[in-house]
N, C-alpha and C positions, 0 to 999 in steps of 0.2 A: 711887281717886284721893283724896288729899289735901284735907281740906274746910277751906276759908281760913276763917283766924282769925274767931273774932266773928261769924260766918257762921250766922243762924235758920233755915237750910233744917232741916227736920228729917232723919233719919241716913235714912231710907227714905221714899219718896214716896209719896202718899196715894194711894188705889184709884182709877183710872180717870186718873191722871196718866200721861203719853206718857212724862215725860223718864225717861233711862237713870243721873241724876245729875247731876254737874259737869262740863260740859264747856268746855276751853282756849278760848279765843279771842282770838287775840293777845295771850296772857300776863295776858287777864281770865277771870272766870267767868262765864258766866249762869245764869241760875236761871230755877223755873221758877215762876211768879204762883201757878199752886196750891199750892206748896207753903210759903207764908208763912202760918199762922197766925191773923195775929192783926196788928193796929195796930202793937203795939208791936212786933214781929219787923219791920216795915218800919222803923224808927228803927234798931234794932240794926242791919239789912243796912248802913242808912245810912252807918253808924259804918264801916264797909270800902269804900276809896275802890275797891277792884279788885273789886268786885262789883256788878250792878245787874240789874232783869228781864230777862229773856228776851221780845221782843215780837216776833209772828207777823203779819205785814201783806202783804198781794199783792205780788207785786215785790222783797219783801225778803228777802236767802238770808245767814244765818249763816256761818261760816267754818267751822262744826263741822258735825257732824251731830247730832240728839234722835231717837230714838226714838219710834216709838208718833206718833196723827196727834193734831193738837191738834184739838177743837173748832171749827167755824169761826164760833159764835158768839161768842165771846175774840178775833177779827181783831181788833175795833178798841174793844172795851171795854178791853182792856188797855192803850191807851195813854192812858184818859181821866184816870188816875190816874198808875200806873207809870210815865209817860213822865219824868216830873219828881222821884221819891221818890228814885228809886237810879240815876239817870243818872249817871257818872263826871264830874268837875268835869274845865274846859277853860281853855284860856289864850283868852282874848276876843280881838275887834278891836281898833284903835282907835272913840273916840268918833265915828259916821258918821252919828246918827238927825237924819234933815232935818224941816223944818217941813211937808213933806208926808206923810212918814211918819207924823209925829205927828197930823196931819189925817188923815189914811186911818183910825190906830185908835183916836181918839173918834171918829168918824162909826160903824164900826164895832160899841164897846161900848153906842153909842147907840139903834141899830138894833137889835142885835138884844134890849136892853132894851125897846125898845119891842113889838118883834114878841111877846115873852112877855107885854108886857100886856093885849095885844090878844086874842091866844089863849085868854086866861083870865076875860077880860071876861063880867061878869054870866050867870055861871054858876048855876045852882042846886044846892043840896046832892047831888041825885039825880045832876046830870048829873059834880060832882064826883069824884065816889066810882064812877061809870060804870067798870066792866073787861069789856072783850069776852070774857075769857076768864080761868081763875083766876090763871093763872104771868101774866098782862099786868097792865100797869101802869096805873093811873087818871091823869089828868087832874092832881089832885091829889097822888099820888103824884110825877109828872112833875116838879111844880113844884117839893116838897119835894127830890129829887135837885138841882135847877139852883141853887135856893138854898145847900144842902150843899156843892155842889160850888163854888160861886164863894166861900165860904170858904176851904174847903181849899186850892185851887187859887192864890188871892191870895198866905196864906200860902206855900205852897210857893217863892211866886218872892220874894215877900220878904225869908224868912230864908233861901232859899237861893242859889237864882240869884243876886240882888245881892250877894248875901257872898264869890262868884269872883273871882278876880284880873284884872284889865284889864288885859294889857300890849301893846304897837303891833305892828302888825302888816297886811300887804295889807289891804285891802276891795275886795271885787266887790262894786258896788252893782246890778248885773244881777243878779249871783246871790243876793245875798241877797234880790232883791224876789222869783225865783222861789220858793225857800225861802216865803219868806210867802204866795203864792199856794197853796202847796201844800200849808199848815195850812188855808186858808180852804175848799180845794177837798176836802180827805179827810173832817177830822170831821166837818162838816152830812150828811155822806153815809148817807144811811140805807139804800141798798144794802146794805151791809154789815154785820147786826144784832150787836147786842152782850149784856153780860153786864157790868154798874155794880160795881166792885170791892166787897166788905161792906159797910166803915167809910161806903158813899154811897149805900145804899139804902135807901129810904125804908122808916120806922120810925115814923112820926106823931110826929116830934122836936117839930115846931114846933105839934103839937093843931088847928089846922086852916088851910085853906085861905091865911086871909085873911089869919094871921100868917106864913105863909109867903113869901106875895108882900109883905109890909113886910120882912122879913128879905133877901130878894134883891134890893127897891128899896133899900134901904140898904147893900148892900153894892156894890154894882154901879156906884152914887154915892161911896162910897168907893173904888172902882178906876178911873171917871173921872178923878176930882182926882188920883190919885195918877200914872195915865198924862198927866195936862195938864201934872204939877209937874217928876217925876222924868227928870232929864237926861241920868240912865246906861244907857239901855234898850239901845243897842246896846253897852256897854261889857264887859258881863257874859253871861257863856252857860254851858251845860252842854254833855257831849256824849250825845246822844240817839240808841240803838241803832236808833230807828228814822228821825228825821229830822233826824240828823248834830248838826251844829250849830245850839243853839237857846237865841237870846239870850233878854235878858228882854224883850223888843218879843213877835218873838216866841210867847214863854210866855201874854203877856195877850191875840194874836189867838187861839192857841189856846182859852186861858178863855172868850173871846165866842164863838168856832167852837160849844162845847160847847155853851153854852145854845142856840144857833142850831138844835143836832143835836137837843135835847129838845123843843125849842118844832114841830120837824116831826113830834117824838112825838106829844106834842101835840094836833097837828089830826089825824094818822092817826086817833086815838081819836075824836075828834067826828066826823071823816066815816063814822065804823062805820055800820051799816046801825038796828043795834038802840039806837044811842047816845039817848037820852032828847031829846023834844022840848023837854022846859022843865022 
């Protein structure tokens, strides 16, 4: 098959990759998450509006078929990232976000800001650094992902989401509250384990613990004001392979969802059995 223009899949897929290639899907392609590279090969796919990931979730059945079985640790890490990099741009609603909408998510970003400080609260070095096991992830580890990630993730809907075109159009205000119910109810879900795309894995970015949590209380207070200020949150959306249409509202429960999902990390860690008393 034909591999669309501008397209950073590499010509053959990496060892232990399911897919069989490029497969149609209604006159798009998807790809497969293993086989991006690199940071920058996610920018390039960018650059091709007919191309975006491939994303594997319960419930959810392609139009094609993939080869080979995917991991089921990739269920729902790939959408912490991918859902939003290479999503195909959509024609929006009209402007519909109500004053209770916008109450629901500060209450939201607020909580579960809080619920991360809480979890993290007067920690000792020992218990920071605590891993049950070698491939698991610390405490501090944890943190440094949630922080990373409500960067990226901001960005993402900043320069992208809001940059889609708003033209009028129905609103089901039933269904889009379902829709948000249904970000709020997937990602917290730690049923489902994952796998943090590279470019979000902690790497001792921010040198320790405590710069970490100033880096995510500051950013987290920059996407309050910016969800209290900004008026076009239902005006603009993507379309999302996995959960259809997703405005920029939205994109910022999602962003709270995530830390929601690491902050249950978390505590898993401190309720270990071996986890450090003090």
């Amino acid at each position: 098959m034909t591999r669309p223009k501008n397209c950073a899949m590499p010509a053959a897929s990496p060892p232990g990759c399911g897919s069989t290639g490029f497969q149609p899907v209604r006159g798009r392609f998807l790809l497969c998450i293993l086989c991006v590279p690199s940071v920058l090969s996610v920018f390039r796919i960018f650059l091709n509006p007919f191309s975006f990931f491939c994303i594997f979730l319960p419930g959810v059945q392609s139009a094609s078929t993939i080869g080979g079985t995917m991991n089921n640790r990739l269920l729902l890490s790939l959408a912490v990232l991918s859902l939003f990099v290479l999503a195909a741009p959509m024609l929006a609603q009209a402007d519909t976000l109500t004053e209770a909408d916008r109450d629901r998510l500060l209450a939201y970003l607020r909580s579960t800001r809080d619920a991360v400080k809480q979890a993290t609260k007067g920690l000792s070095s020992a218990q920071w650094n605590f891993k049950s096991a070698p491939d698991r992830w610390s405490v501090a580890e944890c943190l440094e992902h949630i922080a990373a990630s409500e960067d990226f993730l901001f960005k993402l809907v900043t320069d992208n989401v809001m940059k889609q075109p708003a033209p009028a159009g129905p609103f089901d205000a039933v269904k889009a509250r379902e829709k948000d119910d249904q970000i709020l109810k997937m990602i917290p879900d730690r049923s489902q384990k994952a796998q943090a795309p590279e470019p979000l894995r902690p790497t001792n970015r921010y040198r320790s613990p405590q710069a970490a949590w100033k880096q995510f209380e500051a950013s987290r207070k920059r996407t309050v004001q910016y969800a209290r200020k900004e008026p076009g949150l239902r005006e603009h959306a993507i379309n999302s392979p996995v959960f259809k249409e997703m405005d920029a509202y939205r994109c910022l429960l999602f962003l709270a969802a995530h830390s929601a999902r690491h902050t249950l990390q978390i505590n898993e860690v401190k309720a270990d059995p071996n986890f450090p008393r003090k």
